[in-house]
N, C-alpha and C positions, 0 to 999 in steps of 0.2 A: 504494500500500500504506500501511495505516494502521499508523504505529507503536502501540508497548504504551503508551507513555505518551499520545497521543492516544487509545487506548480509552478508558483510564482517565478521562480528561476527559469522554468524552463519557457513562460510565454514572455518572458524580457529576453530572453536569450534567441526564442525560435527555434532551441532546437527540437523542437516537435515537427518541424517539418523535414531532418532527415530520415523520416522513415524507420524509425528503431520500434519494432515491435518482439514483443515478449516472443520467443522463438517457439514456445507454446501455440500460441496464435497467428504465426508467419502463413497461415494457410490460407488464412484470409484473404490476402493481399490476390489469391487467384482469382478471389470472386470480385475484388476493386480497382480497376483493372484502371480508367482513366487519371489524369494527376490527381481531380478535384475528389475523386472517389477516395485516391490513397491518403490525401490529407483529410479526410473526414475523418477516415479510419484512425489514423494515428491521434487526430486531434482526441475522438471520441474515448481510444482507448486510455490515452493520455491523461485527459480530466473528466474520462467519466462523465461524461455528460457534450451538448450541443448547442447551447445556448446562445454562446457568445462569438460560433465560428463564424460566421463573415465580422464579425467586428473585430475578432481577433486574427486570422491569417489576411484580410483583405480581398477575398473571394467571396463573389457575389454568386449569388445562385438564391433558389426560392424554397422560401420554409418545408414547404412540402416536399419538395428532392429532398434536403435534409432528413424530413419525416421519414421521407422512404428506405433513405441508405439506413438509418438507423434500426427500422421494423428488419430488413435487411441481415443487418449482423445479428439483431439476437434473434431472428429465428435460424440461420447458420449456428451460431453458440449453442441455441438452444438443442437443436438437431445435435448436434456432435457431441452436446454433454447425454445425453441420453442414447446414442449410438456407445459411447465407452462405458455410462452404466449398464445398458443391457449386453455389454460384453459383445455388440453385434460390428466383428472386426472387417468385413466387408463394406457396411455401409460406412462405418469411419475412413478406412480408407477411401472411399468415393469422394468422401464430403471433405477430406484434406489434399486430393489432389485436383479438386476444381470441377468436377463432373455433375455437381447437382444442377443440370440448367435449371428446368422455371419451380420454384418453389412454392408459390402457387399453389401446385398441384401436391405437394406435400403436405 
């Protein structure tokens, strides 16, 4: 867990925007694939939350993509923490090499 004063360091700093995600989580990045995509990503995982990204990286885009990329990753999250609890090592692999296209249907 990142403390508040480590946030703070890291949106004075920017570096949330190289791309450092927990290696745990690197799988992600297959399903967010454009630049705006990958800096949500990191932003979101980064502070936990979406609030502030166009205010804070300077990228515009509209509440609802936001909305979307977020519903987004936790139904991925969601899906792959219940693919490793029910021990079901095929569909984890699927969903860490990038292959779930429309989730939707999931």
């Amino acid at each position: 867990m990142i403390s508040r004063e480590d946030k703070d360091m890291l949106l004075i700093s920017g570096c949330f925007f190289e791309d450092d995600i927990d290696k745990s989580k690197k799988w992600l990045l297959k399903y967010f694939k454009s630049k705006i995509q990958k800096r949500f990503l990191v932003y979101r995982l980064t502070f936990n939350g979406y609030y502030y990204f166009m205010r804070h990286t300077g990228i515009s885009c509209s509440t609802r993509y936001l909305e979307k990329l977020n519903n987004k990753m936790k139904v991925l999250l969601k899906l792959h923490e219940e693919a490793k609890s029910n021990f079901d090592l095929d569909f984890l692999s699927q969903i860490e090499m990038g292959k779930i296209k429309n989730l939707k249907d999931i």
